[in-house]
C-alpha positions as CSV (number, residue, x, y, z in Angstrom):
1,X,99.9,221.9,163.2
2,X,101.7,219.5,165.5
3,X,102.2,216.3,163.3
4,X,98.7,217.3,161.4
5,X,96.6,218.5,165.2
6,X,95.6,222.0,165.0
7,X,96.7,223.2,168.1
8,X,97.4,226.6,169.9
9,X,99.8,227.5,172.6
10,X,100.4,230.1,175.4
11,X,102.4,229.7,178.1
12,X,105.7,228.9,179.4
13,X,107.0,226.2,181.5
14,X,107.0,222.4,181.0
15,X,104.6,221.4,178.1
16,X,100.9,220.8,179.2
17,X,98.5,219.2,176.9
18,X,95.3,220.2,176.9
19,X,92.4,218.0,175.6
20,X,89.1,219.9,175.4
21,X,85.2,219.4,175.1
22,X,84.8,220.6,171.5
23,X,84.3,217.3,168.6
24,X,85.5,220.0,166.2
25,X,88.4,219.6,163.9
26,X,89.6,223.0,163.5
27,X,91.4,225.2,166.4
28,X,88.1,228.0,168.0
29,X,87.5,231.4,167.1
30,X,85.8,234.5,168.1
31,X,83.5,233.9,171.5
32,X,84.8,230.0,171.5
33,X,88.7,230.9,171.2
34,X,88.2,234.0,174.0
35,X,86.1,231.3,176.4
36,X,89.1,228.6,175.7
37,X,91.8,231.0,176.6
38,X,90.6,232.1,179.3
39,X,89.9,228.5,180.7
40,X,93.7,227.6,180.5
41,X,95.4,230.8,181.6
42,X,95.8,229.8,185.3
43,X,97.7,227.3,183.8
44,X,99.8,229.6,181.3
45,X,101.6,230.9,184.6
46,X,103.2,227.1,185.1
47,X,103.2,225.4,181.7
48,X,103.3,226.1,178.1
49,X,99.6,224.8,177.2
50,X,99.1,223.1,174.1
51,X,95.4,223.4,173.4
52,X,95.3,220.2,170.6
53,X,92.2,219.8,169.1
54,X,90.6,217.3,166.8
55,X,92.2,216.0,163.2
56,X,90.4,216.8,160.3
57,X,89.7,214.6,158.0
58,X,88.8,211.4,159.8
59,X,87.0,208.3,158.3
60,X,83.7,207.7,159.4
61,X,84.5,204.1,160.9
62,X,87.2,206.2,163.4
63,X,86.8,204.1,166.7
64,X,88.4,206.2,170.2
65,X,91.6,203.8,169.8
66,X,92.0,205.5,166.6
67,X,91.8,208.7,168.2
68,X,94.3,208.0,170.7
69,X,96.7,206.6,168.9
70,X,97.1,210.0,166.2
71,X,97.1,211.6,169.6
72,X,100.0,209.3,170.5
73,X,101.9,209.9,167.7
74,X,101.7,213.9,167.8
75,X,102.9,213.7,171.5
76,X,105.7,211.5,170.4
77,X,106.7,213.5,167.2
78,X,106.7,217.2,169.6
79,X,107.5,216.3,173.0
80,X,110.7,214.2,174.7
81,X,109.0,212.5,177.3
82,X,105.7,211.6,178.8
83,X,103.7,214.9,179.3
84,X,101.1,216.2,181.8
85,X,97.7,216.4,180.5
86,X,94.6,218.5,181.4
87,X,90.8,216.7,179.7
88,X,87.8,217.7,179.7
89,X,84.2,216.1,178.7
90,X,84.9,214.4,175.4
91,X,88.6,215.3,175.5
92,X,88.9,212.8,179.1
93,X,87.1,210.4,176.6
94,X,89.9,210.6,174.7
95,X,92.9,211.4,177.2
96,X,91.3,207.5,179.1
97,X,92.1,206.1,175.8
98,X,95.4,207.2,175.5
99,X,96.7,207.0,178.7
100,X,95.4,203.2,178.7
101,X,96.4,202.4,175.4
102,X,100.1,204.1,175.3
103,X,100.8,204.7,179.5
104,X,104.7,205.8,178.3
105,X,103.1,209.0,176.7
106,X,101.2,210.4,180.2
107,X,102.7,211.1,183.0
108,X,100.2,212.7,185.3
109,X,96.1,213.4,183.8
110,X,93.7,215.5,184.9
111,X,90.2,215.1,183.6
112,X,87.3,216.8,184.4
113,X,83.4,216.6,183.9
114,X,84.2,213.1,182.2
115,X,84.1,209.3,183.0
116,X,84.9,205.9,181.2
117,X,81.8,205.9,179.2
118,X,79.0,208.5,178.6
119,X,75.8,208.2,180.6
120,X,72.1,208.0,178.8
121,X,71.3,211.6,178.9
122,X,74.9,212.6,177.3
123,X,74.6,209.9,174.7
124,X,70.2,211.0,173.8
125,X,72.1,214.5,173.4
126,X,75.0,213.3,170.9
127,X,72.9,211.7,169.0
128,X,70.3,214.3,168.7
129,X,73.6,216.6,167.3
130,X,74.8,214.2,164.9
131,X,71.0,213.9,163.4
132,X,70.4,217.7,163.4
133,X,73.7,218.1,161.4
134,X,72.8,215.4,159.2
135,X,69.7,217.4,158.7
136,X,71.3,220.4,157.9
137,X,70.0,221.9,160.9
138,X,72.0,223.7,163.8
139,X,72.9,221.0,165.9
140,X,74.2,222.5,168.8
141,X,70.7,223.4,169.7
142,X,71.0,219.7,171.1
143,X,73.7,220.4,173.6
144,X,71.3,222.6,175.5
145,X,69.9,220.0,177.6
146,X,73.2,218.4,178.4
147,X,74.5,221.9,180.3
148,X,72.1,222.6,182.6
149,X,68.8,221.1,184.3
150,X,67.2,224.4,184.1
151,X,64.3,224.9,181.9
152,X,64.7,228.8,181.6
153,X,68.4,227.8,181.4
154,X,67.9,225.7,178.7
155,X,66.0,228.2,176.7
156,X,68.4,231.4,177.1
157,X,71.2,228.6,176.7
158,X,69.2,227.4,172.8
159,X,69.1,231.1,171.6
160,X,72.6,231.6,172.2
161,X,73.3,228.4,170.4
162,X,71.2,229.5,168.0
163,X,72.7,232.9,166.8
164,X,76.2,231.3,167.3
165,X,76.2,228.5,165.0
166,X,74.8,228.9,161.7
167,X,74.2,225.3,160.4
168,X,76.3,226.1,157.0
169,X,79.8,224.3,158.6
170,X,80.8,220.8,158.0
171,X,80.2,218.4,160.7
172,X,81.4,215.2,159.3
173,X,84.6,215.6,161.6
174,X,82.4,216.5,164.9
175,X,80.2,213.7,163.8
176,X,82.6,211.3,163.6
177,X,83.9,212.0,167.2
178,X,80.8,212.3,168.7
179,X,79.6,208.4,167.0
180,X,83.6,207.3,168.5
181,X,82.4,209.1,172.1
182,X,78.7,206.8,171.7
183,X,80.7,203.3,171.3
184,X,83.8,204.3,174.3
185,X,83.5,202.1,176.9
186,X,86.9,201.9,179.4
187,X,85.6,200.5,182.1
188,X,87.5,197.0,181.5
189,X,90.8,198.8,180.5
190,X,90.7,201.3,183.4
191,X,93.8,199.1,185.3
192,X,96.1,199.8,182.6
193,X,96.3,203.5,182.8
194,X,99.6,204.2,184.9
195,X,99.5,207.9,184.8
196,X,98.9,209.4,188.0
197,X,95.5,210.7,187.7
198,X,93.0,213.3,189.0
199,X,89.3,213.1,188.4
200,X,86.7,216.0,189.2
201,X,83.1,216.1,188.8
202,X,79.8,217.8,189.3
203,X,77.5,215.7,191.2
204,X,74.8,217.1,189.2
205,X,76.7,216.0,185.6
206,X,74.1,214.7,183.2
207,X,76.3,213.7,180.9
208,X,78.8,211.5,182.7
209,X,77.0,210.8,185.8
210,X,78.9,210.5,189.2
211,X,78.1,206.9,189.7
212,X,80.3,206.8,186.8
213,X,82.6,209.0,187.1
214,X,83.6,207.1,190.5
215,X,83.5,204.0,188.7
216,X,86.1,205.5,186.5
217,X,88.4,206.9,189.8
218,X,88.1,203.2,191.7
219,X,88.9,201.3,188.3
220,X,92.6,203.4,187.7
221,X,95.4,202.4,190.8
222,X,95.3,205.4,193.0
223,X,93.3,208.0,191.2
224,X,91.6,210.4,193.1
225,X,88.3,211.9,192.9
226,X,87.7,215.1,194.0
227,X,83.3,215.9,193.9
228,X,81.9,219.9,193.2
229,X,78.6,219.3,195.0
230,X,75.9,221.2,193.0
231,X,77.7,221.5,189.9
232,X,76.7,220.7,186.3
233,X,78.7,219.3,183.8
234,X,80.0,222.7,182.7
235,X,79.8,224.1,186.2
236,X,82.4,222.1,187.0
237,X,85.1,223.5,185.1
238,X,84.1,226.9,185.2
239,X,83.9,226.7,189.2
240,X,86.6,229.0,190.8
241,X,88.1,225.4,192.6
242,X,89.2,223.8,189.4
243,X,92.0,225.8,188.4
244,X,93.7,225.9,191.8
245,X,92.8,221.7,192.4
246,X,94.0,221.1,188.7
247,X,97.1,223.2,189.4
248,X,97.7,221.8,192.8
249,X,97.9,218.3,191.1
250,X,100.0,219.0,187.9
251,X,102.4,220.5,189.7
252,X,102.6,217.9,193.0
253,X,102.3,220.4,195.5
């Protein structure tokens, strides 16, 4: 644990922290673990990642301040200085937060297929998780429609979901991210992140549209926004460009 974050690590180099999509408070396994590792090992070859993921145990009332700042404290427990961060979807979310609220901690952020607030479709498909869990039903089922605009997509995409998760975990943690994710709104606060800072995006992104995704990359002093025409939301960071344009940043070439 790093100052109570699960967390796993590969890699050597300067420290990288990696923020990822998942709400859920435990470090992946099987099929999730394989498709996380394999996301970040481009960036093994230059850094020693630290994949942190989400506290357990949080109080229902958690707001994304909240969530920054236990982020804040881990980095400033582990590390010796400001780090380099890597986010993606709801870990940007949180990585915005952070980097606004404790700018000392970030040095230079890329985020990816993520904005300073969610868009409609992203927050109809949160809520429909946090309700199916509620339920005791699956609820990633709901994600489906966030992924892809395909319909034959969609339904390939909701039998997958469906064999994968079973319904029987706890969600409270997941929940409580996801209802932190529905009230984040940065777009007033996106002057006071001093990290240098990346930002790429999908045009086709139904959960953080690229209306805002620019908004977010106009509102922080010299970010840059780098567009995937034709992508999804989780086209983006599988697209063969991101690890090499990621890299290219994080390591100021």
């Amino acid at each position: 644990m790093m100052n109570g974050l699960p967390y796993l690590t590969a890699g050597e180099g300067p420290p990288l922290v990696v923020l990822l999509y998942t709400p859920q408070a435990a470090n992946p396994t099987g099929l999730a673990r394989w498709s996380t590792m394999r996301l970040v090992r481009p960036f093994t070859r230059h850094f020693t990642v630290y994949v942190v993921n989400r506290p357990p145990g949080l109080p229902p009332s958690t707001t994304m301040a909240d969530l920054a700042a236990v982020y804040a404290r881990a980095i400033k427990a582990t590390f010796e200085g400001p780090v380099r961060m890597l986010a993606i979807s709801t870990g940007g979310s949180i990585a915005l937060q952070l980097a606004a609220d404790h700018p000392a901690l970030v040095d230079r952020l890329v985020l990816a297929g993520t904005a300073c607030t969610l868009g409609p479709v992203g927050k109809r498909a949160q809520y429909a998780y946090i309700e199916r869990a509620r339920q005791g039903r699956r609820p990633s089922l709901a994600l489906a429609e966030i992924v892809t605009e395909s319909p034959i997509s969609r339904r390939l995409l909701k039998g997958l979901l469906w064999l994968s998760d079973t319904g029987r975990k706890d969600h409270a943690d997941a929940i409580t991210v996801l209802n932190a994710e529905d009230g984040f709104d940065l777009r007033g606060r996106l002057h006071d992140i001093k990290a240098a800072t990346l930002l790429i995006q999908g045009d086709k992104d139904l959960v953080y549209p690229l209306d805002l995704a620019r908004q977010t990359a106009d509102g922080i002093p010299d970010a840059r926004l780098v567009v995937y025409p034709g992508r999804g939301h989780s086209a983006t960071f599988t697209d063969e460009r991101f690890a090499p344009d990621a890299l290219a940043f994080l390591t100021d070439r």
